[in-house]
MARZABA-412830 format. One line per 3 residues: for each residue x, y, z of C-alpha. Coordinates in Angstrom, 2 decimals. Layout:
<nodes>
X/Y/Z; ...
</nodes>
This chain:
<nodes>
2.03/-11.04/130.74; 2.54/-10.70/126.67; 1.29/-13.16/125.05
3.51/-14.28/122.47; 3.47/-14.81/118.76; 5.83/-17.60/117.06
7.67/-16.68/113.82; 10.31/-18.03/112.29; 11.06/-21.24/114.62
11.17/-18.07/117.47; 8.63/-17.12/120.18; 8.43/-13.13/119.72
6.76/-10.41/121.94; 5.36/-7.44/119.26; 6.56/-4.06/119.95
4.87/-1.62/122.32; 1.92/-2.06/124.60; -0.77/-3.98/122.45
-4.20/-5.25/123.12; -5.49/-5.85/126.81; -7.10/-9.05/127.14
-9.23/-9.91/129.98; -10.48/-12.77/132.01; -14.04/-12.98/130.53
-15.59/-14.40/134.04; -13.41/-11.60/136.53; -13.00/-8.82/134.14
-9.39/-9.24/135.37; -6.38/-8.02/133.06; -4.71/-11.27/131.61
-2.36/-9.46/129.61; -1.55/-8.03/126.26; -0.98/-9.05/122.83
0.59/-7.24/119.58; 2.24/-8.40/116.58; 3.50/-5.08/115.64
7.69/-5.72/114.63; 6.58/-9.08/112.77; 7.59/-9.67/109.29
4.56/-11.51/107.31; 6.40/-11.76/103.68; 9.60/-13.45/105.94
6.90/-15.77/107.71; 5.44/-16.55/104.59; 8.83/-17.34/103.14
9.97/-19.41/105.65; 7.20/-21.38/105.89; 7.10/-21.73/101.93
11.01/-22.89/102.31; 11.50/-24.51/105.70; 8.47/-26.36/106.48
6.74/-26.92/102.99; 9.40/-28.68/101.89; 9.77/-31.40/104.41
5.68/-31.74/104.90; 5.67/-31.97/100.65; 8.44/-35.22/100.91
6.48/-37.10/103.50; 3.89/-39.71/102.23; 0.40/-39.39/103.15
0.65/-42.35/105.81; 3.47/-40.63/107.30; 1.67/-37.37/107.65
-1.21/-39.51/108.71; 0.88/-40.92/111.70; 2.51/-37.56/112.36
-0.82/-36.37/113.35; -2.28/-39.42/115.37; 1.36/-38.98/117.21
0.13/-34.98/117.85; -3.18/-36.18/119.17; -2.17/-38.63/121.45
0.42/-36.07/123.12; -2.64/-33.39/123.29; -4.99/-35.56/124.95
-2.51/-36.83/127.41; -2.09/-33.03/128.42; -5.38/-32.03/127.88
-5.68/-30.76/131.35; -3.63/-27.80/130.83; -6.14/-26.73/128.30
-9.28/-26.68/130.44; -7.89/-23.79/133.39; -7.01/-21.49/130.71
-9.85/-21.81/128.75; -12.36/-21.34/131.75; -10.84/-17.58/131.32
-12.67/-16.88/128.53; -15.73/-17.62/129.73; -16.13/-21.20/128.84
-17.91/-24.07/130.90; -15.99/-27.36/130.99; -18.70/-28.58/128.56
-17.98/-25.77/126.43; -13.94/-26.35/126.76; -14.46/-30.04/126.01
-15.83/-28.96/122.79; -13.46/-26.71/121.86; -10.54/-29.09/123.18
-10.63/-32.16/122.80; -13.38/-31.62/119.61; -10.50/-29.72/118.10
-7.89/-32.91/119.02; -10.52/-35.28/117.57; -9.72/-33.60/114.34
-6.47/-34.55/114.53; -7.52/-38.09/115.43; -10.31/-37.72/112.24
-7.83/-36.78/109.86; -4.99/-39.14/111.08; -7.43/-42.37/110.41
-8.24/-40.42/106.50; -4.42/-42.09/105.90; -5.96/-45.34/104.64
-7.98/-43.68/101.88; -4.62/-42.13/100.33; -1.46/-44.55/99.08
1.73/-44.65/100.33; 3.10/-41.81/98.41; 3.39/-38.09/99.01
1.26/-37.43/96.40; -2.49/-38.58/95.57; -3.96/-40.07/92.39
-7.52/-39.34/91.57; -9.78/-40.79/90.09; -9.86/-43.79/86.90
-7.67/-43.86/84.04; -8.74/-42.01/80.85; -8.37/-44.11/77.97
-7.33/-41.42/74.92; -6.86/-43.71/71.88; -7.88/-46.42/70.46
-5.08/-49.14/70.83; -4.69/-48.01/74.83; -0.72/-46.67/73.92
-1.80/-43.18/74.99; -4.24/-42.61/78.54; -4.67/-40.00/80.69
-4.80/-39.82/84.38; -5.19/-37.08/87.44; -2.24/-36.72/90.17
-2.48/-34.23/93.10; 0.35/-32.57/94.74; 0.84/-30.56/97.88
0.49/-26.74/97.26; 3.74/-25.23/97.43; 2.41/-22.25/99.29
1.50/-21.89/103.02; -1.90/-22.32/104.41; -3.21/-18.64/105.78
-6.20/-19.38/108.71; -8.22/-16.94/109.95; -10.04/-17.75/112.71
-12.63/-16.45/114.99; -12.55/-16.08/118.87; -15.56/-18.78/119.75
-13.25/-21.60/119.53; -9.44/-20.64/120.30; -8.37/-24.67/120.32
-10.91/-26.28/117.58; -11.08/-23.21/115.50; -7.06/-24.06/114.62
-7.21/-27.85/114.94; -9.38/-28.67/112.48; -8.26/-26.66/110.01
-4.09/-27.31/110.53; -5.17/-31.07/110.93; -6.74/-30.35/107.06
-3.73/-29.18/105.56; -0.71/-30.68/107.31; -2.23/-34.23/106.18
-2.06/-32.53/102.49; 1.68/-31.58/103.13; 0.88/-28.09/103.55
2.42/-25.77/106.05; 0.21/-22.82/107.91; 0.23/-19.73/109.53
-3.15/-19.22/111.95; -4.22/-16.02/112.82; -6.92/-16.70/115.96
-8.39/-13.67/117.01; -6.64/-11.56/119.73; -9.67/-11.69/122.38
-8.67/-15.30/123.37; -5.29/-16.18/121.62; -3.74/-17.18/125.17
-5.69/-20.21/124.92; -4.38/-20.50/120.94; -0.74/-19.41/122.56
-0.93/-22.48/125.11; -1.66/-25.28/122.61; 1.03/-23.40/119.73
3.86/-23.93/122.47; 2.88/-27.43/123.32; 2.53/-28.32/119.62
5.86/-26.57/119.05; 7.83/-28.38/122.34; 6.19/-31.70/121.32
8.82/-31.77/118.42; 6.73/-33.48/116.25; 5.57/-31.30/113.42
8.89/-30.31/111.00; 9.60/-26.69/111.92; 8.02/-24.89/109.60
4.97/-26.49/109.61; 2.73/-24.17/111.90; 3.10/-20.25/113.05
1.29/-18.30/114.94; 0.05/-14.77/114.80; -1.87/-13.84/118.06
-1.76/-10.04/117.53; -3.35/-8.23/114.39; -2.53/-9.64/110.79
-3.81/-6.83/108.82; -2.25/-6.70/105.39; -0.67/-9.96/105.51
-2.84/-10.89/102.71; -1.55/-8.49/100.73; 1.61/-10.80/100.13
-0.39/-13.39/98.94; 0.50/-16.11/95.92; -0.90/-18.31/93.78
-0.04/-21.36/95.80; -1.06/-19.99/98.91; -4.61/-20.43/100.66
-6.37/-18.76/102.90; -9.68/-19.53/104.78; -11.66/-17.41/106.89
-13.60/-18.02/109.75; -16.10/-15.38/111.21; -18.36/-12.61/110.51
-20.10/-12.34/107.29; -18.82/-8.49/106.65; -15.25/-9.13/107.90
-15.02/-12.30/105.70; -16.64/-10.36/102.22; -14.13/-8.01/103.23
-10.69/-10.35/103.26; -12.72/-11.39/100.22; -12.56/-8.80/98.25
-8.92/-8.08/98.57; -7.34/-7.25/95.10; -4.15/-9.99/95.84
-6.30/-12.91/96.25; -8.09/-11.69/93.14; -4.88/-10.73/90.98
-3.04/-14.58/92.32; -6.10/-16.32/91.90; -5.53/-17.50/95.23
-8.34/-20.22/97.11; -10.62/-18.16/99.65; -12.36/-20.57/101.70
-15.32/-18.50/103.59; -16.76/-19.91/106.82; -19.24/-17.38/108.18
-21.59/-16.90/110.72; -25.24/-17.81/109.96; -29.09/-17.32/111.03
-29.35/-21.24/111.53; -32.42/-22.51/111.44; -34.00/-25.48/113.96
-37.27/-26.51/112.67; -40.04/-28.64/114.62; -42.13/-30.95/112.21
-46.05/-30.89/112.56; -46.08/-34.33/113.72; -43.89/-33.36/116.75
-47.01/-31.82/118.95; -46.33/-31.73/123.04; -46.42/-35.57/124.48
-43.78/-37.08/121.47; -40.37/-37.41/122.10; -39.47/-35.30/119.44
-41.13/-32.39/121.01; -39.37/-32.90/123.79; -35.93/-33.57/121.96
-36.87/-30.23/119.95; -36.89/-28.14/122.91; -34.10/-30.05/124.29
-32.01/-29.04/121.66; -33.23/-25.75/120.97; -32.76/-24.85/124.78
-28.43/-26.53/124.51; -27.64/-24.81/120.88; -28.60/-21.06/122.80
-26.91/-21.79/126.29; -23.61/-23.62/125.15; -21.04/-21.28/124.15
-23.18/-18.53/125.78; -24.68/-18.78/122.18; -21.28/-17.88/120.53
-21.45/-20.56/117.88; -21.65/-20.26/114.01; -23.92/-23.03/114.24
-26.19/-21.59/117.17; -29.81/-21.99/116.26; -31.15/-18.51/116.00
-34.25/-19.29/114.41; -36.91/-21.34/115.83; -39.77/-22.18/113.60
-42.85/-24.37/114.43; -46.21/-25.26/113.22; -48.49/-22.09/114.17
-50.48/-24.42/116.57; -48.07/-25.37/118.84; -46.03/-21.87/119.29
-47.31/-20.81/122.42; -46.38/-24.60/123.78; -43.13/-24.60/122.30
-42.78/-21.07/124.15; -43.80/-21.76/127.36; -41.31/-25.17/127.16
-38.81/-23.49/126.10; -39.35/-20.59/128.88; -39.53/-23.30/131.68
-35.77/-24.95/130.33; -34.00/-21.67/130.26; -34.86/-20.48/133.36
-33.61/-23.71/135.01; -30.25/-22.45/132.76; -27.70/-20.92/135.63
-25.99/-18.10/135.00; -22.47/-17.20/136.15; -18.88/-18.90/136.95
-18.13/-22.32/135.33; -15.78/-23.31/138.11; -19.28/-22.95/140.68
-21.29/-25.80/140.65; -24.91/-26.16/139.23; -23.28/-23.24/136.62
-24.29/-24.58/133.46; -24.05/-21.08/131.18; -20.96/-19.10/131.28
-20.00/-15.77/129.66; -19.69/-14.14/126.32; -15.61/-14.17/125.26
-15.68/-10.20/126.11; -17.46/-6.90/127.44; -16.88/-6.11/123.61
-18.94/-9.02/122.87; -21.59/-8.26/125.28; -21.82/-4.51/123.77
-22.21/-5.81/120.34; -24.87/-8.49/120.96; -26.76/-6.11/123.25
-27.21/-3.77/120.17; -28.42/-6.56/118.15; -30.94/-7.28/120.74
-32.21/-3.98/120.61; -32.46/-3.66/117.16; -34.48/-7.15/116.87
-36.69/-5.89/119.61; -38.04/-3.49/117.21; -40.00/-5.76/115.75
-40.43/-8.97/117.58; -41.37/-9.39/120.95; -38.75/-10.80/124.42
-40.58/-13.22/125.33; -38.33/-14.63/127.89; -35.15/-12.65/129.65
-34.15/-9.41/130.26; -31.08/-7.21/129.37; -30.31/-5.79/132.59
-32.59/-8.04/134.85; -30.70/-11.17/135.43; -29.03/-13.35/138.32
-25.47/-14.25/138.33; -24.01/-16.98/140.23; -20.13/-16.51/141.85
-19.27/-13.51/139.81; -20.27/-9.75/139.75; -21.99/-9.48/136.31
-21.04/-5.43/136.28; -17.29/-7.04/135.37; -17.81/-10.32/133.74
-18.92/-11.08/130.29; -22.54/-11.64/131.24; -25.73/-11.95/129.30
-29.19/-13.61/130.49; -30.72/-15.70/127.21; -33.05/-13.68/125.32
-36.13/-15.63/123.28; -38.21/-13.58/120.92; -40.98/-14.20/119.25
-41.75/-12.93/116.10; -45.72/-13.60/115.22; -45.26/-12.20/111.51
-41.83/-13.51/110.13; -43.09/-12.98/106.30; -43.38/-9.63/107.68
-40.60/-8.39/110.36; -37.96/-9.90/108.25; -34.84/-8.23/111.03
-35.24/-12.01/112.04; -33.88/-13.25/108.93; -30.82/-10.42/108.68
-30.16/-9.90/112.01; -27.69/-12.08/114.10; -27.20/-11.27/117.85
-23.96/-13.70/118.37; -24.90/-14.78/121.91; -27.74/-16.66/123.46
-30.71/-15.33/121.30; -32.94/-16.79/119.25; -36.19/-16.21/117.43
-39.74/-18.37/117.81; -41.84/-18.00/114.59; -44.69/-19.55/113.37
-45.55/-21.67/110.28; -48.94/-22.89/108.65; -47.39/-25.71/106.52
-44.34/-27.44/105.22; -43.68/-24.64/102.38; -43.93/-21.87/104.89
-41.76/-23.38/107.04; -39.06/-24.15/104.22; -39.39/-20.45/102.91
-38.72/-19.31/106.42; -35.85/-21.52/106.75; -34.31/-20.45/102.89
-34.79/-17.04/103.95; -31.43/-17.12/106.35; -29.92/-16.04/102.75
-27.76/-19.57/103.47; -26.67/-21.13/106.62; -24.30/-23.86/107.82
-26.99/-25.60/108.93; -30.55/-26.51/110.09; -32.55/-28.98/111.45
-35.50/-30.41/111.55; -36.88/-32.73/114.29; -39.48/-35.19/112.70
-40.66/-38.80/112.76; -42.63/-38.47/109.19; -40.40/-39.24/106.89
-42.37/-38.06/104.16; -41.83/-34.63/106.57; -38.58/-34.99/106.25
-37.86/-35.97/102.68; -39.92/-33.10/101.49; -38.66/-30.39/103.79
-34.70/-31.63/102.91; -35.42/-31.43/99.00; -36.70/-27.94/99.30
-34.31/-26.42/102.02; -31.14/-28.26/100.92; -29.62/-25.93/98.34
-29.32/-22.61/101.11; -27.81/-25.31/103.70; -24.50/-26.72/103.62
-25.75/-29.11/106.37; -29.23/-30.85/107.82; -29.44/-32.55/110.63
-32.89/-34.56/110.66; -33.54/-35.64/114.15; -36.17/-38.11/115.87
-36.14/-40.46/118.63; -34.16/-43.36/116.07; -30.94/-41.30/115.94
-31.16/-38.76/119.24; -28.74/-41.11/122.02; -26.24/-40.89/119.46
-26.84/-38.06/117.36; -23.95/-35.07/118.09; -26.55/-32.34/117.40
-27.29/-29.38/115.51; -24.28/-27.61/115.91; -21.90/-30.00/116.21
-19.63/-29.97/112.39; -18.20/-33.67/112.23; -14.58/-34.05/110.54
-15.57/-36.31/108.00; -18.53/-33.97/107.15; -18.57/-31.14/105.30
-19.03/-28.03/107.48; -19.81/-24.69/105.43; -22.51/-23.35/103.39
-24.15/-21.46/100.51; -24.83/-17.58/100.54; -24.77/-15.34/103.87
-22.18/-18.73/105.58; -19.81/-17.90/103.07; -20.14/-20.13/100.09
-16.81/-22.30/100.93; -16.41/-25.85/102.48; -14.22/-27.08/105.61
-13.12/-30.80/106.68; -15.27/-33.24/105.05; -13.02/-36.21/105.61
-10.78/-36.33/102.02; -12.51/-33.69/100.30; -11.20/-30.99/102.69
-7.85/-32.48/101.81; -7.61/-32.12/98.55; -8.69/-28.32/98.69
-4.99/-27.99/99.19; -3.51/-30.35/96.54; -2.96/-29.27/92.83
-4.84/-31.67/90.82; -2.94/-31.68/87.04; -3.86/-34.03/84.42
-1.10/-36.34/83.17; -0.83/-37.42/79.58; 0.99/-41.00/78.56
1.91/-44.49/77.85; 0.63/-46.50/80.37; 4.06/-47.33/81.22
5.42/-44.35/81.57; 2.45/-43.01/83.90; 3.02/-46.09/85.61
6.63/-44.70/86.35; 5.29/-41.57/87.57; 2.19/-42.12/89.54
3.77/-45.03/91.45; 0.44/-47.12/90.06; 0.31/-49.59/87.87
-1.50/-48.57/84.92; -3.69/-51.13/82.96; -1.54/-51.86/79.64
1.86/-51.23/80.87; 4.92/-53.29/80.69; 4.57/-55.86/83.32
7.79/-57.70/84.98; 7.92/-61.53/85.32; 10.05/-62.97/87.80
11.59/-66.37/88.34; 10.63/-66.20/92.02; 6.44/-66.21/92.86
5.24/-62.66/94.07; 3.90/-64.46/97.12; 7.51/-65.29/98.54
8.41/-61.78/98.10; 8.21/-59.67/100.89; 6.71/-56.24/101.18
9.93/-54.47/100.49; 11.17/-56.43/97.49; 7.92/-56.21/95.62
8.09/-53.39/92.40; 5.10/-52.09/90.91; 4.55/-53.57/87.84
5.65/-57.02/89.50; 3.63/-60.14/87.23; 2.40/-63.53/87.29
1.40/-64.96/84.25; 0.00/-68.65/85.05; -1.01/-71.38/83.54
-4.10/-72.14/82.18; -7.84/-74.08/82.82; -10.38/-74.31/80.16
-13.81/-74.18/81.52; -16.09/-77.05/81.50; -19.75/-77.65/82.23
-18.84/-79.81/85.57; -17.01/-76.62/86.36; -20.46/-74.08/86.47
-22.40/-77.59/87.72; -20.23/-78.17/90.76; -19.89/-74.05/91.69
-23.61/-74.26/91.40; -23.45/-76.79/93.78; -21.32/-75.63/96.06
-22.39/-72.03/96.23; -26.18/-72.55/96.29; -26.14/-69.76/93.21
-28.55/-71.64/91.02; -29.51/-68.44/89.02; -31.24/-69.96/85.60
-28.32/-68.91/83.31; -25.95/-70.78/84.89; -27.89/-73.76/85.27
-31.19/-74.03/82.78; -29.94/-73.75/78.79; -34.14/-73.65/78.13
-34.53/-70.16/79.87; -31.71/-68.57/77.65; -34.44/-67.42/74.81
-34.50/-63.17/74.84; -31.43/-63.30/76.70; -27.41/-62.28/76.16
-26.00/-65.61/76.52; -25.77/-68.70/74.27; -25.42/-71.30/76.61
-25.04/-71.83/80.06; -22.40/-68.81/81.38; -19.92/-69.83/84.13
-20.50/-67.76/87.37; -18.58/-64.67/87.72; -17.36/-65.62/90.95
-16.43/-68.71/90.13; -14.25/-66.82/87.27; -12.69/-65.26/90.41
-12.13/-68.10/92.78; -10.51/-69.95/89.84; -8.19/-66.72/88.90
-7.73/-66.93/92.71; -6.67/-70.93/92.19; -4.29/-70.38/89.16
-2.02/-67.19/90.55; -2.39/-68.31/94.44; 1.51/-69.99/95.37
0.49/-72.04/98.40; 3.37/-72.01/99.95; 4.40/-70.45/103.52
5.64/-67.09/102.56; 5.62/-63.00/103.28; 1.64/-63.32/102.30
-0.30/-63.13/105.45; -3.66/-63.09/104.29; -5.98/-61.45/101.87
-7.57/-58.36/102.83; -10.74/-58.24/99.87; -11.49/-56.76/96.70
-11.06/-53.02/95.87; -13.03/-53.30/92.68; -14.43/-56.71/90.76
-15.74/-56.71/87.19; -16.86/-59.27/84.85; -16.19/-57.89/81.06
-17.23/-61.09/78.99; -19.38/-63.98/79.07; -17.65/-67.41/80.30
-18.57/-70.83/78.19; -17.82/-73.89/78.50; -14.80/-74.52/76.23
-13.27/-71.36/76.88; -9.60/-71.26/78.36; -8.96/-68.42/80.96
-5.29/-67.66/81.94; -4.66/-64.64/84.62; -1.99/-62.00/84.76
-1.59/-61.25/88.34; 0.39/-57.50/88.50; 1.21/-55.40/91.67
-0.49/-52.59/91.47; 0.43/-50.77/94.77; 1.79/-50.71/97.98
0.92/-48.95/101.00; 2.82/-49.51/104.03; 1.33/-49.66/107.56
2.41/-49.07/110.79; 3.71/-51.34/113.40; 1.61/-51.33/116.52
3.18/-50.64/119.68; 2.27/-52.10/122.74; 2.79/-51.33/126.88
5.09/-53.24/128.73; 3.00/-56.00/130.16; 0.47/-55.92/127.67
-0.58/-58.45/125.98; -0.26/-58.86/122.58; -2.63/-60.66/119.84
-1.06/-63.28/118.36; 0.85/-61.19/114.76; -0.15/-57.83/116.01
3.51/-57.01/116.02; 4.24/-58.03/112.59; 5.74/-55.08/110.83
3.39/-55.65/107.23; 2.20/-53.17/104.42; -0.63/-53.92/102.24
-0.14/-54.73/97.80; -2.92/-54.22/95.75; -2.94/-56.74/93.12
-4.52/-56.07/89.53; -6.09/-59.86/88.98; -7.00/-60.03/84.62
-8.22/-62.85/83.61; -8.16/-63.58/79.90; -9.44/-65.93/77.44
-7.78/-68.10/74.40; -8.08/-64.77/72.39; -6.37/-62.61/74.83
-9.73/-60.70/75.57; -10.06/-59.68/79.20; -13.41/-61.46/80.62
-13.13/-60.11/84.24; -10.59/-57.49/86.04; -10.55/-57.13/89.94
-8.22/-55.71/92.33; -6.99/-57.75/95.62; -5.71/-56.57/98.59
-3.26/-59.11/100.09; -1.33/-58.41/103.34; 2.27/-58.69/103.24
5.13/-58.64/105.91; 8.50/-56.84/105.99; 11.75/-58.76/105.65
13.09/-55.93/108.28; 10.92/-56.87/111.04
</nodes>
């Protein structure tokens, strides 16, 4: 069998005999892999021209839906996904990481829809006012990229590895081209050509290189990015390319790490966090076989309780079965490769130089339902290192498999110099019930993290672990981990957006950015915005209403009412060595009467309010005063229309085709002055139902 790379809306077979893979349990030939005959400018091209282009028109809540759609087809096929991926090695614990963790990106990122408007592009941030009678603000936009998203990823996680990365970039209206790494792109292959026959992605949108990619970053442009996902030296390597220098092209660095797991002094043997610690400790080096950038590698604890922590930690791992996944009781598997197993047996040796194997053994170990002579097999290896200050190959060394280091401290600086001295991870943890433990040690270790997990027995049913990176997190970190930043819910968006300040009247940026912007022209209408519906409403839409003048019953009653009796509102003898002259109307009850005065009561469109964005109260309210409100659309954002099984049953309007309109609410006083400004969000229906 070839496994296949897909170019150019074509699945292609690279020219001549390529890579051997192998069945990481068996040692069995699966097949080969080459990409030798494919043309990287022409992929890049196409994916630039073809798929860029469509991704670039949709809005974000179509690209959002586009990729809930995706995840729902995965996980109803998910099955398909787990026989392949016990080849490399992988228990089903392991694949349901990598599988459906990689299609809970897409689900992540899907959801991240709501934080974005309707529109394909994204505007950040508050208006910059830039003169001094408001003719002339400033504002930030962000647009797709118009290049094509290069991923490089690594061969722990052939299904997650791509997922959360694509899910990143397609939801930005960027297309990609992912380069997993040969050893176990037939898993990578298998989810490509479901993605691909699902039909739902434009074409374009995602390519796949399962055979070398060397020098496709050579043809590199400004627009383009590229991340990287692997070893340190590979990734400083890519790094230092002279294209992505000369193009000034985004490098986004996700490296392997010495992670750090780090058991607090109050956590002595008979807590539950010295149990969770060893818990934890014992799942980070067995999952994965240890093939995990987040693997803990480092174990550090109070100087007191290593040899308890050692003999724990012996007693789990040796209840840790070696061998087959698809045998029962198996609960470690093998490395990806015999490759793999070379490599981290050298780093073994190496470490053993200076620290001491305190549990395993390199040759002596059982394996259950396989021959380990032909399968990827390693037995865990724990060291301990009684001088870390001193035998630093600890701190340098990484053996990517299931090894890790004990090491003592003598107090909470120790322990946070030994952590910092990773050179920068993705991320520790520290397993505590002190908070002032926990404060201290995450002040001093945070800046060589990119992540901390502090665990104790509040958080541990539900906590996802040490090495678990969340999609709405950021996963990535400072120093040795590569200095870049994945996911992270929006932020790991907008890496691929062009953010480009805008410069105009506010009705002219109102034109552009789709927003109304505060000062623009504003549109009245013979016909109430509440008996428009969804689609008939234009940005820039107004109500100007009539208008109340405040009285004293007005702040009494509200007082009443509410049960706010704060003293300015309601004792004129406690205003001395304060702001206000008399007796100040509440600011809600500024609100609730802006509410009263643009509100048409009327059955219409409106379905209901949905709350306040943002609510602020500019100017003291008196008695006397007269407040009017200009009530403007602001934006729209459409929503989807649920669907529903045959025979379900259906909540009373949870078929009702409906979008949401922000509305900018300003209430002003008898000298035009704006006393509060708040944004609504009303629900609207569709005429087109």
């Amino acid at each position: 069998m070839k496994v296949k790379n897909y170019a150019q809306g074509k699945w292609i077979e690279g020219d001549g005999d390529g890579q051997s893979l192998f069945n990481a349990i068996t040692g069995e030939t699966i097949g080969t892999v080459s990409s030798k005959g494919l043309d990287f400018p022409a992929m890049m091209d196409y994916a630039r021209k073809t798929g860029g282009p469509k991704l670039a028109k949709m809005t974000f809540q179509e690209r959002g839906l586009m990729l809930k759609a995706l995840a729902l087809h995965l996980m109803s096929i998910k099955k398909k996904f787990y026989a392949v991926s016990a080849q490399t090695g992988a228990t089903k614990v392991d694949s349901w990481i990598d599988i459906e963790g990689g299609i809970g990106n897409l689900f992540a990122n899907a959801s991240l829809r709501r934080q974005f408007g309707d529109q394909p592009f994204y505007v950040d941030g508050e208006t910059a006012p830039l003169s001094k009678e408001g003719t002339f603000i400033g504002h930030h936009i962000m647009v797709p990229k118009q290049g094509v998203a290069i991923h490089i990823n690594a061969f722990n996680f052939p299904v997650w590895g791509m997922l959360e990365k694509i899910a990143v970039n397609l939801m930005a209206g960027v297309p990609a081209i992912v380069k997993p790494a040969a050893l176990t792109s037939y898993l990578t292959e298998l989810m490509v050509k479901e993605i691909v026959d699902s039909g739902i992605l434009p074409e374009g949108s995602l390519q796949l290189i399962c055979g070398s990619a060397r020098g496709i970053i050579d043809h590199v442009t400004s627009q383009d990015v590229v991340t990287f996902t692997g070893s340190a030296s590979t990734g400083m390597m890519l790094k230092a390319t002279p294209r992505l220098i000369e193009e000034a092209v985004p490098f986004n660095m996700e490296a392997d790490s010495l992670n750090a797991s780090i058991l607090g002094e109050d956590a002595v043997p008979g807590t539950e966090e010295f149990d969770l610690f060893i818990k934890e400790v014992q799942r980070e080096m067995t999952v994965k076989a240890g093939q995990k950038c987040t693997a803990v590698r480092r174990i550090i604890v109070p100087e007191k309780l290593v040899e308890d922590v050692q003999i724990a930690l012996g007693q789990r791992l040796a209840k840790t079965t070696v061998g087959d996944p698809a045998v029962e009781g198996v609960r470690m598997g093998s490395l990806a490769g015999l490759e793999q197993v070379t490599e981290v047996r050298e780093k073994v040796e190496q470490l053993a130089k200076t620290q001491e194997i305190v549990f395993g053994d390199l040759e002596n170990f059982e394996v259950t339902g396989a021959d380990k002579n032909k399968g990827a097999f390693l037995s865990p290896i724990l060291f301990l290192n009684t001088d870390p200050f001193k035998n630093t190959d600890c701190h340098n060394v990484e053996a990517f498999g299931p090894v890790s280091t004990i090491m003592p401290y003598k107090d909470l600086n120790q322990a946070i110099e030994l952590a910092n001295m990773g050179k920068g991870s993705l991320v520790c943890s520290i397993i505590t019930n002190d908070d002032k433990i926990a404060q201290e040690f995450v002040m001093g270790a945070a800046p060589m993290h990119g992540r901390i997990l502090i665990l104790n027995r509040a958080c541990a049913k539900e906590s996802t672990g040490h090495g678990s990176p969340m999609p709405l997190m950021t996963h990535g970190g400072p120093g040795r981990a590569g200095g870049g930043e994945e996911m992270g819910g929006k932020r790991g968006i907008l890496h691929y957006l062009q953010r480009t300040a805008i410069q105009g009247s506010p009705t002219m940026l109102t034109k552009v950015t789709k927003q109304y912007q505060y000062g623009a022209e504003q549109i009245e209408h013979d016909k109430h915005v509440f008996q428009k519906y969804f689609e008939e409403i234009e940005i820039g839409d107004t109500v100007i209403t009539r208008k109340h003048t405040v009285t004293d019953a007005d702040i009494v009653n509200f007082a009443n009412v509410s049960g706010d009796n704060f003293y300015a509102h309601v004792d004129a003898t406690s205003l001395d060595e304060t702001i206000f002259e008399q007796n100040v109307a509440h600011g809600y009850w500024v609100l609730s009467k802006a509410a009263g005065l643009f509100v048409d009561g009327k059955k219409g469109p409106v379905l209901l309010n949905y709350g306040l964005d943002e609510c602020r109260f500019t100017k003291p309210v008196y008695p006397g005063m007269t407040l009017g409100v200009k009530f403007t659309a602001k934006e729209k954002i459409s929503q989807e229309k649920k669907t529903f099984e045959a025979g379900e049953e259906i909540p009373k309007g949870a078929d009702i085709k409906k979008g949401i309109v922000k509305f900018l609410v300003d209430v002003y006083d008898e000298t035009g002055e704006t006393v509060a400004l708040a944004t609504i969000l009303t629900m609207i229906k569709f005429k087109e139902q």
